[in-house]
N, C-alpha and C positions, 0 to 999 in steps of 0.2 A: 579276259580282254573285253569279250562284249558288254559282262554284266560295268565293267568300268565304264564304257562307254556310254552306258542309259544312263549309269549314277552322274555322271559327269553333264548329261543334257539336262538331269532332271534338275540340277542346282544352279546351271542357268537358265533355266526358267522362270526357278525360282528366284532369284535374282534379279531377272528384267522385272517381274513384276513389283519390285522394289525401287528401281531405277528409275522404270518409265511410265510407273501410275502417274498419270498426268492430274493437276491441283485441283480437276473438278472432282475428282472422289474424294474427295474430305469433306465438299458441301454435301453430295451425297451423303455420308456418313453421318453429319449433321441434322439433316432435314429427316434423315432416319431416328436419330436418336430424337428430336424434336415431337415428332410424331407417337413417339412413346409418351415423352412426356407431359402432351396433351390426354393420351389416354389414361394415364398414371391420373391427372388434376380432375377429372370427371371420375374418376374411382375415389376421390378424396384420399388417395393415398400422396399427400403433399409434400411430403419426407423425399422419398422416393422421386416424385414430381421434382423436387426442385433441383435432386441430385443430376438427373437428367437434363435439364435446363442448363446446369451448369457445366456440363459435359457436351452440349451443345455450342455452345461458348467458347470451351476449350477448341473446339473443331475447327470452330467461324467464328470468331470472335467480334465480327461485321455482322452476326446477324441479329435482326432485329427483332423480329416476333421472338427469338427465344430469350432476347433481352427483356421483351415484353411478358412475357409467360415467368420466368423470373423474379420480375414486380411482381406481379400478379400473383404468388403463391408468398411472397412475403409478407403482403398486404392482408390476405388470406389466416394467415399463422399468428398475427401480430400480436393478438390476445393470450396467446398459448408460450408466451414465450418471457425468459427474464426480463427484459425489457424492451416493451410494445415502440418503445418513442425510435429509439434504438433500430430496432427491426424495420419501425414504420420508412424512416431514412433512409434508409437500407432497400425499399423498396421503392422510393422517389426516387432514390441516382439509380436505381438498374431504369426503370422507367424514365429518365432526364434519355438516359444512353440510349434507348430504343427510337425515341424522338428523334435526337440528332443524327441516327441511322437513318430513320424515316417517319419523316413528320406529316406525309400524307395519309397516315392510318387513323382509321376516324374511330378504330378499335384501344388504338394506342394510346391517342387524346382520353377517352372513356377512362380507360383504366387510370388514366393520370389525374384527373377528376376525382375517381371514387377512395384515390390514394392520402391526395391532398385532403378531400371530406374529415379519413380518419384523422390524419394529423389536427386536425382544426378542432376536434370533437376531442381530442386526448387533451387536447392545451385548455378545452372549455372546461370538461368532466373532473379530469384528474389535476390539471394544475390550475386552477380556478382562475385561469388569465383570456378574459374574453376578447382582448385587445390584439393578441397574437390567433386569436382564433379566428377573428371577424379576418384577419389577413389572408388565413388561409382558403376557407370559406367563398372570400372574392376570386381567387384564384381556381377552384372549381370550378367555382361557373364558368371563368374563361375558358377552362379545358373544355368543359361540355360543347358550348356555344360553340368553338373548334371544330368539334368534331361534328356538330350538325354542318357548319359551314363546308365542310368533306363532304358529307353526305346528309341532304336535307330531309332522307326518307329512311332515316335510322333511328326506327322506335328506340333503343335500349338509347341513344344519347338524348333523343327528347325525354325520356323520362325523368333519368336521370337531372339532368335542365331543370326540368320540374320540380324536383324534389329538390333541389337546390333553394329554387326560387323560392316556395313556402317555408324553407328551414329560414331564409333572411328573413323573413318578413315582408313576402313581395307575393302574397299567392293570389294576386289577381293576374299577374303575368303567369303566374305558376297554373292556373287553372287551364287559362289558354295552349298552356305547355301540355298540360294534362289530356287535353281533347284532342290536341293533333296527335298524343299516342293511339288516342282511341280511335281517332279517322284511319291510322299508318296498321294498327293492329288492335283489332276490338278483343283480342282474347290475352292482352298484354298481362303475362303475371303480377298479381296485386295493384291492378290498375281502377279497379272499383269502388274500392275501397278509400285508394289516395284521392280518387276524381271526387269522392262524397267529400270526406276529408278538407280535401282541397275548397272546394264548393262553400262549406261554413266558415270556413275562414277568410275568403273571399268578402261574404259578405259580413263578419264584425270589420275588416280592415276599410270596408267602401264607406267613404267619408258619407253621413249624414243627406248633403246636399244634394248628391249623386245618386244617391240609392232610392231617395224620393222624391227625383227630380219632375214627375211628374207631377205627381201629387203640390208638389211646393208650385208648380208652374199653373196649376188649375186655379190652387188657391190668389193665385198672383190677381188671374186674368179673372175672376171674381170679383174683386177686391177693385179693379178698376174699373169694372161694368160698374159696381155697386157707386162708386166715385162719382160716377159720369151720370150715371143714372139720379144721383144728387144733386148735382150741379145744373144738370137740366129741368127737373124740376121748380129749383130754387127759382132759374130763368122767370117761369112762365107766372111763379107768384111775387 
């Protein structure tokens, strides 16, 4: 009789905890599994990583950084996979979704950035259509510039910016880009390199006029002493 009556407590116990887990343990459970799957992504085990992301998902289907994290191991993988363009897409709508959960993440804009990048490079590289590329391209930068607009003091989105700007053909903005990484973080990875980089091509794109504006302007005010200085002469004979 007794032992019945413990089996009998113990399966309503087991049972309320069924009943009355209330709906914040699932995010729990989520933010756990989450957690793994950032640590899985810095192990470069991306397999694994994304199976976790998507099992976050399953949990929270609202949530957003593992919406993010998501993109981010698609994007990641794209190259390794039957079809890069395919996956690359694949990696903009889990990323489109992260946004419209929360588009105040200046993390989230970045990645969406460096997503759109590859698309734009696949349609240049592999399908030789620079027309859809230049499309995507523009749309980077928006992301980027986004995500500085979040957060003005986010080295990885100025960089990023950056590298944008000199891929268009704009790296006189891109250099300026280049220095406020280096003002925000002077140990910025492979920032030395892009800033020299950056730097020469700055100055073949600086029109002529500009680049020896001085020198053209000396010449000028020479050139009108020499004038004046003839005409007063002439006067006097």
């Amino acid at each position: 009789m007794r032992s019945s009556v413990i089996v009998l407590a113990m399966l309503m116990l087991v049972l309320s905890i069924f009943v009355f887990t209330p709906t914040a343990a699932v995010s729990g459970d989520a933010a756990g599994v989450y957690s793994t799957a950032l640590t899985l992504t810095g192990q470069k085990n991306y397999t694994a990583a994304l199976q976790a992301y998507d099992l976050a998902i399953s949990l929270d289907p609202a949530y957003a950084d593992a919406w993010n994290g998501r993109a981010d191991i698609l994007n990641r993988v794209h190259r390794n996979t039957a079809d890069p363009l395919t996956t690359l897409n694949l990696a903009l709508n889990a990323s489109d979704r992260a946004l419209a959960l929360n588009a105040s993440s200046a993390n989230a804009w970045i990645n969406h950035g460096l997503i759109l990048y590859n698309i734009g490079y696949y349609y240049q590289d592999q399908l030789n259509d620079k027309t859809t590329a230049n499309t995507y391209y523009a749309k980077q930068l928006q992301s980027f510039e986004k995500a500085i607009s979040l957060e003005p003091d986010n080295a990885d989105a100025w960089f990023n910016d950056a590298y944008a700007l000199c891929g268009m053909g704009r790296c006189n903005e891109g250099l300026t880009a280049f220095k406020k990484v280096q003002q925000l973080n002077p140990d910025y990875p492979y920032l030395e390199g892009n800033l020299k980089n950056a730097e020469k091509l700055a100055e073949t794109q600086t029109p002529f006029y500009i680049k020896y504006a001085v020198e053209i302007a000396m010449g000028v005010i020479v050139i009108i002493c020499a004038v004046l200085w003839f005409v007063a002469v002439r006067k006097k004979y």
